[in-house]
C-alpha positions as CSV (number, residue, x, y, z in Angstrom):
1,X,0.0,0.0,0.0
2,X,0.7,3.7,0.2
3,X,1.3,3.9,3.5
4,X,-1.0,5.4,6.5
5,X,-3.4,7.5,5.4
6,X,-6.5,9.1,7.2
7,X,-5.5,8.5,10.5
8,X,-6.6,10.7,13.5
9,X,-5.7,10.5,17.5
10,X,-7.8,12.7,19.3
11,X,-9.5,14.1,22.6
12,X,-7.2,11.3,24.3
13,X,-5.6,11.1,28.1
14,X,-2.3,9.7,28.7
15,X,-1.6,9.7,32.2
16,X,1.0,7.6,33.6
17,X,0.8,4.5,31.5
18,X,2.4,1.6,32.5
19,X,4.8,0.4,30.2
20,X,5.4,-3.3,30.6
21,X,9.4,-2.9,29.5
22,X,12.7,-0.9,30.9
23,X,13.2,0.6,27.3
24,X,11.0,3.4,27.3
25,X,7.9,4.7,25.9
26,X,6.1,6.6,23.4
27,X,2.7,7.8,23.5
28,X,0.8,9.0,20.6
29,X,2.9,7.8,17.0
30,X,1.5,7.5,13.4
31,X,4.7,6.3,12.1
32,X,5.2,5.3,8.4
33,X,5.6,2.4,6.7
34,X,9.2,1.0,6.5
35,X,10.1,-2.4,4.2
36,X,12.6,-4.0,5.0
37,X,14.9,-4.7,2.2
38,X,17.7,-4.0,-0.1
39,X,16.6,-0.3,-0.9
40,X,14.8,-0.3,2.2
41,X,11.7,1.5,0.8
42,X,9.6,4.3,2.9
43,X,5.9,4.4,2.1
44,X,5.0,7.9,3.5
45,X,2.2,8.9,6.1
46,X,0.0,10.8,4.5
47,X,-0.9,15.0,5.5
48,X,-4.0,13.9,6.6
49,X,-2.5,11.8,10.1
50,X,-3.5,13.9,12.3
51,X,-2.6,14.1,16.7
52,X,-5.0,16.7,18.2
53,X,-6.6,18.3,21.5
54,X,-4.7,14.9,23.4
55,X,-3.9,15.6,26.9
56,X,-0.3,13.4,27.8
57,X,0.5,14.5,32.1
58,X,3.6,11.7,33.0
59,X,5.1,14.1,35.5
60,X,7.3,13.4,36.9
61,X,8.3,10.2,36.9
62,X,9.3,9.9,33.0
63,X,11.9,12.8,33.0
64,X,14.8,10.3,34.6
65,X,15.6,7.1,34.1
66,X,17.5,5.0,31.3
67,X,14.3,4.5,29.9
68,X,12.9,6.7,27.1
69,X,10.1,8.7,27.2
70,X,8.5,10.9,23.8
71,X,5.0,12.2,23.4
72,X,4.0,12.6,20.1
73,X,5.2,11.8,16.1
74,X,2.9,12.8,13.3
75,X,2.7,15.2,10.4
76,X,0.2,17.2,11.8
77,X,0.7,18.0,15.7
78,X,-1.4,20.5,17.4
79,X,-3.3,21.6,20.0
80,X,-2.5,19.0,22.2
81,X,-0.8,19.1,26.0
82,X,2.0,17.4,27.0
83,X,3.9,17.2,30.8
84,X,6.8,15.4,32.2
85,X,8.4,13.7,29.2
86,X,11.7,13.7,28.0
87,X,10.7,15.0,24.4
88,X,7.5,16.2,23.6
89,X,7.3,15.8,20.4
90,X,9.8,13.5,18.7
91,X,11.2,12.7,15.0
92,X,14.2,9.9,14.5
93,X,14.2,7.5,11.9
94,X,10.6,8.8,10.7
95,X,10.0,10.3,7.4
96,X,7.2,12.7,6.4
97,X,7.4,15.4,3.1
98,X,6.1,17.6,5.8
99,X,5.7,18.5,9.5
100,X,3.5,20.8,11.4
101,X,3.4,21.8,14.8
102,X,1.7,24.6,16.3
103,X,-0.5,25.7,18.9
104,X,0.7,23.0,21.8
105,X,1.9,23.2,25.2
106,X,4.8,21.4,26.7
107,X,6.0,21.7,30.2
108,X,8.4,20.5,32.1
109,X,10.2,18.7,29.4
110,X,13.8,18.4,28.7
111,X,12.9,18.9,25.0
112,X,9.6,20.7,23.6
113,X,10.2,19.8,19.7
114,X,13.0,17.1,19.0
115,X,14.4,16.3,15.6
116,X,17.0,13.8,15.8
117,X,18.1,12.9,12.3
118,X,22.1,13.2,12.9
119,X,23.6,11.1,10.8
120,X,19.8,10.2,9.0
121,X,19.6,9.8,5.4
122,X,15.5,11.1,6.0
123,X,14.4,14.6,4.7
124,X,11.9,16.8,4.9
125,X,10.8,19.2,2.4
126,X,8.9,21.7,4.8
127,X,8.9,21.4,9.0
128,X,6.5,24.3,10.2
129,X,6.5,25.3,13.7
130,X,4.5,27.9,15.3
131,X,2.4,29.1,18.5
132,X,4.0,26.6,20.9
133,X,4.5,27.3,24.6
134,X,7.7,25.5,26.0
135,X,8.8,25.3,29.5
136,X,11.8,23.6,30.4
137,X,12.6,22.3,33.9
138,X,14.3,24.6,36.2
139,X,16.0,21.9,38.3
140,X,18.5,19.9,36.8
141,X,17.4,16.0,35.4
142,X,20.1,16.0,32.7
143,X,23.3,18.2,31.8
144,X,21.0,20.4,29.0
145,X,17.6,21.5,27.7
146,X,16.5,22.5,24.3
147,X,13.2,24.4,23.6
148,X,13.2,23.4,19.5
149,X,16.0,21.2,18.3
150,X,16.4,20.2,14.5
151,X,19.5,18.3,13.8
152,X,20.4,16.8,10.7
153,X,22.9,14.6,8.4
154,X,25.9,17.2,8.5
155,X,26.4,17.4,5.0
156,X,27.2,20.1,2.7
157,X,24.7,21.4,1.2
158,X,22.0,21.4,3.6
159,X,20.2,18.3,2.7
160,X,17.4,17.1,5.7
161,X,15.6,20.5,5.8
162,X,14.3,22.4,2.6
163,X,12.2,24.5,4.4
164,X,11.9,25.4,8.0
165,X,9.7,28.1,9.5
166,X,9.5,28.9,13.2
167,X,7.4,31.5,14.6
168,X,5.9,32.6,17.7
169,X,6.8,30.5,20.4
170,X,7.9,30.7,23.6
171,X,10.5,28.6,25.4
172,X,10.9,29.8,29.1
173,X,11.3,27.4,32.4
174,X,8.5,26.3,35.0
175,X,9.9,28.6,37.5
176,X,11.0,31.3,35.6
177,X,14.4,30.6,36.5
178,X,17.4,28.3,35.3
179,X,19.8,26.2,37.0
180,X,23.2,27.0,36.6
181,X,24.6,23.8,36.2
182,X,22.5,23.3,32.9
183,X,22.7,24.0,29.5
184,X,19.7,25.7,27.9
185,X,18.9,26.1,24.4
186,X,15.9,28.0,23.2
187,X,16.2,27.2,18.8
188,X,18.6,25.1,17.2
189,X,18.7,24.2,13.3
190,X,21.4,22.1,11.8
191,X,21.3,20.8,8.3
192,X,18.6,23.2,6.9
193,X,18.2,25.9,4.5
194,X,15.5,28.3,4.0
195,X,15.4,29.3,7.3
196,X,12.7,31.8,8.8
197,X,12.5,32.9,12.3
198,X,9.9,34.9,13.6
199,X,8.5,36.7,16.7
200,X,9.9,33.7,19.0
């Protein structure tokens, strides 16, 4: 087939799930098709897959651990809330043409938007991002924080992003304050090209 196509997950409540494994956990993923073979062949999701108004609260047992913990993977992301993960929303060895997340909350996550294609061969022709609120922890559960993170392959020319566009968010802490002994990142793009930043 063509992939996923159609696919909606909404007005849902995840709140603390019990995982049944060490490895970790993700909570709300329309992932795409991958056959396994010689070309190893990626049937897309379609536009229309489609994570909305869900309501994820793990806090805040998920934020440490050796376990894993992500929220939510999809092409279409928003309006949903999401507490006490590691990642709110992330992207690894997924592939989508494109990505949009806006209108969301995340709090106290070490990550609000996570991209983590270093090294990937996956690309993206447009990754929209706009209207999320971001609060990052202000104690420290790991040695750095990121508000938005987009990382790619590392090759010249910029080859996992065609198109990025990031505007009106806000990345702040619970408290209003940061810990010293942490790193924190509000944007960061690697890989991409056609950048536009806006009124974050």
């Amino acid at each position: 087939n063509d992939g996923i196509k159609n696919c909606i997950i909404e007005d849902c409540i995840a709140v603390n799930p019990w995982t049944g494994t060490s490895e970790g956990l993700s909570v709300f993923v329309i992932a795409p098709q991958i056959n396994s073979g010689p070309n190893d062949i990626v049937k897309n999701v379609d536009a229309s897959c489609i994570v909305r108004n869900n309501y994820i609260n793990l806090n805040p047992g998920f934020l440490t651990g050796e376990g894993y913990s992500h929220g939510i993977t999809a092409p279409v992301i928003e309006n949903n809330y999401c507490e006490g993960i590691q990642r709110g929303v992330y992207f690894d060895t997924h592939h989508y043409k494109d990505v949009i997340i806006r209108n969301n909350t995340f709090k106290n996550v070490l990550y609000g938007i996570d991209f983590n294609l270093n090294g990937s061969s996956y690309k993206y022709d447009k990754v929209i991002i706009e209207n999320n609120l971001i609060e990052l922890p202000s104690d420290k559960y790991a040695y750095s924080y990121y508000g938005i993170r987009l990382m790619g392959k590392g090759t010249l020319p910029p080859s996992t992003y065609n198109q990025v566009y990031i505007a009106g968010n806000k990345v702040t802490t619970v408290t209003g304050f940061m810990d010293p002994n942490v790193y924190y990142g509000n944007i960061y793009t690697s890989d991409a090209c056609n950048i536009v930043l806006r009124n974050n």
